[in-house]
Every structure is written in C-alpha cells, then in structure tokens.
C-alpha angles and dihedrals in degrees: 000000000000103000094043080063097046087049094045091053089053087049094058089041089062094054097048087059109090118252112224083225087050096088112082103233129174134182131196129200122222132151136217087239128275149296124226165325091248158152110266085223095063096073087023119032095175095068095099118242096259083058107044121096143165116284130186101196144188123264085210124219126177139205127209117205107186131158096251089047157315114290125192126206117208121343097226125212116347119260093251084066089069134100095013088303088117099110084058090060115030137026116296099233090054087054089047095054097028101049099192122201100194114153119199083246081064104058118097111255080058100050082046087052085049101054088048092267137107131214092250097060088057109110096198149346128219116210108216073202145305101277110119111265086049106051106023098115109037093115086071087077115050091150084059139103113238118218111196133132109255096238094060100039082060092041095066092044090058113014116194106247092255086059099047084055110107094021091264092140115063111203087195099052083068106016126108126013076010094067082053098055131107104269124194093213099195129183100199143346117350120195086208098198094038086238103089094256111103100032114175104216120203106236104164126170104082078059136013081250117028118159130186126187134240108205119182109205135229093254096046097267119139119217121180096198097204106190101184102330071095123024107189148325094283088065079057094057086058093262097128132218114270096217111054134135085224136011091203089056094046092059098046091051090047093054086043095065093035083056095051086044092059101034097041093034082233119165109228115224106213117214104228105020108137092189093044090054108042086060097041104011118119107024141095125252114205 
C-alpha cells in the first residue's frame, strides 16, 4: 500500500510539471499584399526556361497568438507602399519589377485590427530579416519587443556596399524612434517563451541573419515557418534563390529546415509561394 502511494504522489508530481504542448497557441497567415505579375527567373534564375512561369506571390506576415502575448512575425511592406505611392518610398526599379499591390487595408495594423487585435497590445516582433517587404512597418510598434539576430540588425544599419546595391535595404523602414527600440540581439536560436512553442531559429545565408520560427500548436501540430530562408517550393526542388549573402549558408539553412520537417513531421510555410498560399493563405492553425 505504500508504494501504490508513493507512486500515486509521483504521479501527481508529472502532471504538475507543464507540457510544451500545454499552452494553447494559434497562428494565422496573412500577406502585405503581393508582387507581380512576373518571370520566375527573375527571383530564380536557375529554374530552367521550360520551368519557369509567371507568379504573382505573398509577401507573408504572421501573427502569434500565445498565451504570454501576441507575436508578430514580419511586418511586411511599409504603409507609403501602399495605394500606388511605391515609387515615394523605395527605389524605382524595385516598384517597376516588383509590382506591389498593397493596399493601406494590407498592411499590418489593419490586418491586427482585422483578427480583433491592435499594434500596441503586441508584445514583440520578430524580423525574419531587414530586406523591404519584411521589415517595412516596425515602426508601427514602438511598445514592442523586437526580436531580431544582432548581425543582421547591424547589418541593416550598415549594409556592406554589395548589399545596398539594388535598394533592398530601406534606411527609412528602421531609421529614426526605431534605432531607439528594445531589441532582442540574438546570436543563435531563442526559445522565445521559454516552453518549446515559439523557437527562433537561426537560418542565415539569404542574409547574414535570417531567422525562421518554429511554432507547436496547441493541438500538437509543428509549422517552420521559413520566410525566405525558402522561398518556394521550387527552392525545394534544389533551384536556389537569386538574391542571397551566401550560397553555402543558404544550403545549409535550407537542409536545416528540410531536417526539422522530416524529425519532427513538421509542415514548412514558404515566404513567397502563390500556390502555397492561395490553398492555406488567410486563416488561423490551432
């Protein structure tokens, strides 16, 4: 009898302890509207001419909601983009290939506003990384904490010249009240909850400090959700990115995910996959 109590009280003990599937989060996709109509090979010149096709892609945002707090991922174009003003706000030769279609009902207060929640009740924002369509709106969340790793926060403070080529970095996206925010700087992974639910995962390679997230849900499903760390399936398929800091990190990134996929039988969001997003695009996974 006294070892079925002892046993009993264990018992009791485990299920005391906190599951890291316990806590009940959700995650919902949206976009900042979309680029295009345009060439495949323009964004990946490997896919061989009988291949390539016209796409018309996401620019992929994603909201966290967790029990500790509200987490966005990626704040998408900035506002000025908007309503044809694009040419106001980045490079002209980045509005003539792009194309973006943002409207000011994209952007991502308004998509908040949307889902039943507001900018000031987001408790941080993770920057996949500083290129344009990720990074556009942060300003929009000065209460927040940023989530970003340090290289590329000062990389896009100071972008080597190779990088500033093109306009992919926009100074004004992250100058100003921004330089002045509470950044997380990491250098590495970052369970960001400290339960296993919202993990930053280090993915350099399309810049010197990608990062993707890993999110469990609430009802034991695993998303990586890749930003561009992948861009779309065709990456998949081993056609690379045209626009990366390091092929070799790249690759690795792109294994890495591949790896989490298959031992943790996980499901990879792309960034910018058209045919990804009009099939799962603009709901919530719990």
């Amino acid at each position: 009898m006294r070892k079925l109590g002892i046993a009993a009280v264990l018992l009791g003990m485990l299920c005391m302890v906190p599951s890291t599937g316990s806590a009940q989060v959700k995650v919902y996709w949206t976009t900042s509207g979309m680029f295009g109509p345009f060439n495949i090979q323009g964004l990946i010149p490997s896919i061989p001419k009988e291949k390539a096709r016209d796409i018309t892609i996401p620019i992929s945002m994603w909201v966290i909601d967790h029990p500790k707090g509200l987490v966005v991922f990626d704040t998408g174009n900035n506002a000025a983009v908007s309503d044809g003003g694009c040419k106001s706000h980045w490079a002209a030769g980045n509005c003539d290939f792009l194309k973006p279609s943002q409207k000011r009902d994209d952007v991502i207060d308004m998509q908040l506003k949307k889902l039943g929640y507001s900018t000031d009740k987001v408790k941080a924002v993770i920057t996949s990384h500083a290129h344009l369509d990720h990074i556009g709106n942060i300003k929009l969340f000065p209460k927040a904490v940023h989530v970003i790793q340090k290289k590329e926060l000062y990389q896009a403070w100071w972008p080597e010249k190779f990088q500033r080529e093109g306009g992919v970095f926009v100074m004004a996206d992250f100058d100003g009240p921004a330089r002045d925010f509470n950044y997380l700087e990491l250098e590495g992974d970052y369970d960001l909850f400290g339960d296993g639910t919202v993990t930053v995962l280090s993915t350099p390679g399309h810049t010197l400090g990608h990062q993707s997230v890993k999110v469990k849900l609430g009802g034991g499903q695993t998303l990586v959700l890749s930003q561009d760390a992948i861009w779309m399936k065709e990456n998949l398929d081993g056609y690379p990115a045209g626009l990366n800091y390091s092929v070799k990190d790249y690759n690795n990134s792109v294994n890495r995910l591949k790896m989490i996929r298959d031992l943790e039988n996980a499901e990879i969001f792309f960034a910018h996959d058209q045919d990804q997003f009009a099939a799962k695009g603009g709901k919530w996974y719990r």
